[in-house]
N, CA, C and O of each residue as an XYZ file, in Angstrom:
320
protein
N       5.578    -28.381     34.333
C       5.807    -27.000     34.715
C       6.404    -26.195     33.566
O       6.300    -24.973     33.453
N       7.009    -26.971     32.765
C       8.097    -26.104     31.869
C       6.932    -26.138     30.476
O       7.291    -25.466     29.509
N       5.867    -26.725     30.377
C       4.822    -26.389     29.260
C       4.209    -25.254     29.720
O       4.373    -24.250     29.027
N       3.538    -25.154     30.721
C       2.983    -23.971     31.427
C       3.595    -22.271     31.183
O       3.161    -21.152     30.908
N       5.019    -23.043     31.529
C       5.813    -21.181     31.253
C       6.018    -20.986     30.264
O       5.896    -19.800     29.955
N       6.447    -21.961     29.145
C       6.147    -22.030     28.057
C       4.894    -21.204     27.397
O       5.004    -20.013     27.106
N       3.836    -21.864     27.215
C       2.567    -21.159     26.879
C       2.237    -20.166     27.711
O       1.227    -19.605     27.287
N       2.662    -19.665     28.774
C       2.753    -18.344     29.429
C       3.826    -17.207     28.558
O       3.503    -16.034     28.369
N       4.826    -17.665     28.200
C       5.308    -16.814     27.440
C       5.108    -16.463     26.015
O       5.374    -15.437     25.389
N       4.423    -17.888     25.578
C       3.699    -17.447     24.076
C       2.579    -16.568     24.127
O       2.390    -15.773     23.206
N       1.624    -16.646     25.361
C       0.380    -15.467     25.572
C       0.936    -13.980     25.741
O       0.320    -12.962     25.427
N       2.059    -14.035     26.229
C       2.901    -12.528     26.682
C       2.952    -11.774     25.328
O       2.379    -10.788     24.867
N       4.054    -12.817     24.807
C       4.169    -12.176     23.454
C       3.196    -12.036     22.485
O       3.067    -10.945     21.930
N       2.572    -12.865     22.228
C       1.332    -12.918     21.645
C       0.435    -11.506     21.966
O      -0.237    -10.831     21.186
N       0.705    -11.315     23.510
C      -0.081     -9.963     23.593
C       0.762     -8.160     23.365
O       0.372     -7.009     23.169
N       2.053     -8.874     23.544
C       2.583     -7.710     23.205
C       3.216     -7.284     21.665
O       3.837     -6.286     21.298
N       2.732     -8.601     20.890
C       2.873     -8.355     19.389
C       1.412     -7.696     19.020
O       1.471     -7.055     17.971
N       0.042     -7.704     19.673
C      -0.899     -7.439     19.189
C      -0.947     -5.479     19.551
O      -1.287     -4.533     18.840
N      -0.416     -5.564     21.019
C      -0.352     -3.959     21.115
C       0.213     -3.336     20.517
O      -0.145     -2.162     20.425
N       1.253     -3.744     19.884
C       2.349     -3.001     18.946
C       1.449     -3.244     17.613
O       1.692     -2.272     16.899
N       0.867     -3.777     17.195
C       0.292     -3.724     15.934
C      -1.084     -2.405     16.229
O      -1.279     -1.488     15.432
N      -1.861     -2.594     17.473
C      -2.719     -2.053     17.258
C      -2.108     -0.262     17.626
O      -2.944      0.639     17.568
N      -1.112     -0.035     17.869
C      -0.283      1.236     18.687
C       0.263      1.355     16.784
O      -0.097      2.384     16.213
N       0.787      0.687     16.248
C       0.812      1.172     14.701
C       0.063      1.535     13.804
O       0.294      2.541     13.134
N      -1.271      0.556     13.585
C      -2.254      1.633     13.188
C      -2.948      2.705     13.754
O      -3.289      3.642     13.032
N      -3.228      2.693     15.065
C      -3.391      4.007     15.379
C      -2.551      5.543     15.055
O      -3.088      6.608     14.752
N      -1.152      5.279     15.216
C      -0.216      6.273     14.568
C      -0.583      6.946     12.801
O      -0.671      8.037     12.239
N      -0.745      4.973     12.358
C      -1.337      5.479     10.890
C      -2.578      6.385     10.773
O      -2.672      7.444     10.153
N      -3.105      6.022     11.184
C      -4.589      6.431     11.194
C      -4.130      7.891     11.658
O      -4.021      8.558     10.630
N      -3.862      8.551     12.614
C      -3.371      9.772     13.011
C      -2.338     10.469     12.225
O      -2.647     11.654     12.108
N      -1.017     10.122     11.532
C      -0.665     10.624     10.229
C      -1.437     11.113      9.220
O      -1.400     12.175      8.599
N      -2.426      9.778      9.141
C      -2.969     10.095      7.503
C      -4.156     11.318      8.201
O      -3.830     12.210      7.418
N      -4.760     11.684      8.678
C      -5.328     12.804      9.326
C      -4.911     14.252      9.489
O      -5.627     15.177      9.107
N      -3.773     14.414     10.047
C      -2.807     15.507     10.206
C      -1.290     15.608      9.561
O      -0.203     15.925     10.046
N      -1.681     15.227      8.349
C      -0.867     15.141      6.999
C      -0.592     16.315      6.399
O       0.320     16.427      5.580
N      -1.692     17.701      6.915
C      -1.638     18.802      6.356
C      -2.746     18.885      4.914
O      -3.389     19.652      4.197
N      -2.492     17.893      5.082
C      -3.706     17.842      3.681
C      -4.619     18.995      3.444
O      -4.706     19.608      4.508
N      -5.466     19.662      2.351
C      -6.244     20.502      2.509
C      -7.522     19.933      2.202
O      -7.629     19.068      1.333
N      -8.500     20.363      2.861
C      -9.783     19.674      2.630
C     -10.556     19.783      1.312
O     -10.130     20.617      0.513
N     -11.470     19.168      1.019
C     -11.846     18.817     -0.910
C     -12.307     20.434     -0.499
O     -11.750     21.090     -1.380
N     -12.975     21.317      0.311
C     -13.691     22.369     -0.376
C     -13.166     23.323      0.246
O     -13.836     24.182      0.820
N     -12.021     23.304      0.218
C     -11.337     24.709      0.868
C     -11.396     25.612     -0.331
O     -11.720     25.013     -1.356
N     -11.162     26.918     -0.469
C     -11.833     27.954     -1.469
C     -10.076     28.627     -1.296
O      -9.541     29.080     -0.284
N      -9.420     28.441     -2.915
C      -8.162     28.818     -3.046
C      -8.701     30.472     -3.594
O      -9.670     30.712     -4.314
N      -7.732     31.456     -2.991
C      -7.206     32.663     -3.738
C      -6.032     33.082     -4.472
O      -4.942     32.605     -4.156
N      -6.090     33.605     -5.061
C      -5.012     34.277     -5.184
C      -3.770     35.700     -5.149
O      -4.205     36.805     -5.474
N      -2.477     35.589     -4.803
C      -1.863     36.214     -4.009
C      -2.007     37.593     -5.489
O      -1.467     37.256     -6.543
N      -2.473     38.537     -5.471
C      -2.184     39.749     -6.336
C      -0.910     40.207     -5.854
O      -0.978     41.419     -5.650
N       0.118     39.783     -5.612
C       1.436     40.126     -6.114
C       2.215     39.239     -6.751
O       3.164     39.625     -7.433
N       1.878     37.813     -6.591
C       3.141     37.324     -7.432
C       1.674     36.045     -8.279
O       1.839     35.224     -9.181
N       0.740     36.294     -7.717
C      -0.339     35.391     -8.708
C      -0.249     33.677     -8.307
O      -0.529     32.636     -8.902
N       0.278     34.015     -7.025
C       0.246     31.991     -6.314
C      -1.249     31.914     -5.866
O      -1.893     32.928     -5.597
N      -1.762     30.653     -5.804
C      -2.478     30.315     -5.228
C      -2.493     30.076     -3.981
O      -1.338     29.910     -3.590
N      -3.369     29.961     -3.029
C      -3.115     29.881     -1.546
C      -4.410     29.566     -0.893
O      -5.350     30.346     -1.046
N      -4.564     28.325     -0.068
C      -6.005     28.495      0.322
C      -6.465     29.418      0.967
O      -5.447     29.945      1.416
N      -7.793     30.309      1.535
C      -8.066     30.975      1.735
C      -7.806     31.196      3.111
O      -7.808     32.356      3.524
N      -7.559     30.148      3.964
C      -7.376     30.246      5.698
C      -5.675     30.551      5.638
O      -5.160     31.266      6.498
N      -5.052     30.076      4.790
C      -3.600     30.870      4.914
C      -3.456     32.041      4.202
O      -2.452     32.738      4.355
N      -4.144     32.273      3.610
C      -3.791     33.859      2.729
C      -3.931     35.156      3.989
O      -4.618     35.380      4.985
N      -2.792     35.816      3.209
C      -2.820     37.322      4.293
C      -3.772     38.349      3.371
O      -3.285     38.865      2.365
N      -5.485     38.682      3.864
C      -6.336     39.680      3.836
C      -5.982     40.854      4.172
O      -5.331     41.048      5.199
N      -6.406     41.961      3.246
C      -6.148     43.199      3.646
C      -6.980     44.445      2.448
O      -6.631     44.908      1.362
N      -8.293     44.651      3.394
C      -8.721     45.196      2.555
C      -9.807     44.132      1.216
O     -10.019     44.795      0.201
N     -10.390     42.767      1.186
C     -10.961     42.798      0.225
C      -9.608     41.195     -0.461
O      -9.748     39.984     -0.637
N      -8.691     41.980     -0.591
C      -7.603     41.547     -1.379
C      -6.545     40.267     -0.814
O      -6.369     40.217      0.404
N      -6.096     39.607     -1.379
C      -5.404     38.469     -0.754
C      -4.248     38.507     -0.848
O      -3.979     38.971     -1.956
N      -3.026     38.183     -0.079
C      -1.668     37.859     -0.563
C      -1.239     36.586     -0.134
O      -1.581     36.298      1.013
N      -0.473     35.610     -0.855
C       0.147     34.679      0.127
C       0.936     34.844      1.406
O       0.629     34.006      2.254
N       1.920     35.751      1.787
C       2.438     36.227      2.535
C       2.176     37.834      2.915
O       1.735     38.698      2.157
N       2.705     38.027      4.753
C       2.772     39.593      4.534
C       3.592     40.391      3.881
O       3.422     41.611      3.871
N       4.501     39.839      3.308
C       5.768     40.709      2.707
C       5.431     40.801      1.627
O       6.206     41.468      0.943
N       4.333     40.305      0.976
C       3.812     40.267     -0.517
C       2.784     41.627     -0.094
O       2.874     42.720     -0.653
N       1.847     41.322      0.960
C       0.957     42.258      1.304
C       1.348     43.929      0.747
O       0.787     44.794      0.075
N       3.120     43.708      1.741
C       3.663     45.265      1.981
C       3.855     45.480      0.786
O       3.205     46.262      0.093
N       4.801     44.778      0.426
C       5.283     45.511     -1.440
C       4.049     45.529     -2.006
O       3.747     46.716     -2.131
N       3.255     44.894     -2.378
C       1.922     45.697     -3.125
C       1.387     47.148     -2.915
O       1.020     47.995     -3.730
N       1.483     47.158     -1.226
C       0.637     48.619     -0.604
C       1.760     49.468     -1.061
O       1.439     50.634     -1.288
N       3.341     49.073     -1.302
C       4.287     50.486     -1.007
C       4.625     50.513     -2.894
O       5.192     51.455     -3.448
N       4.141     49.307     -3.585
C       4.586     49.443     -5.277
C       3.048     50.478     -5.732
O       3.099     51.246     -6.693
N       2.073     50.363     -5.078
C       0.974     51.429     -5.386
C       0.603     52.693     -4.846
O      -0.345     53.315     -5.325
């Protein structure tokens, strides 16, 4: 009887060391994804007020023209 619970408790663990492994790479796998990363062909601009770069889905448009931020936007419109 006492081999039985034995190897009943080595299958337990055995299975709950494998979920925790497979529940860790999944996390990995989901980090390395939503890392923020920018994709190889995102199309950088640049901010005409202070001359940063910025990819194009975060840049603030206005008119044609790009800024990294809106506060870059304003001082451009109110320095011209």
């Amino acid at each position: 009887m006492s081999r039985i619970l034995f190897i009943f408790v080595l299958l337990v663990v055995g299975f709950l060391l494998l979920k925790s492994w497979q529940r860790r790479q999944n996390l990995s796998k989901q980090h390395k994804q939503s890392s923020g990363q920018i994709e190889k062909n995102t199309r950088m601009v640049r901010c005409l007020y202070c001359d940063l770069h910025v990819p194009e889905v975060e840049a603030v448009s206005q008119g044609g023209k790009h800024f990294c931020s809106l506060e870059h936007a304003k001082l451009h419109l109110t320095k011209n």
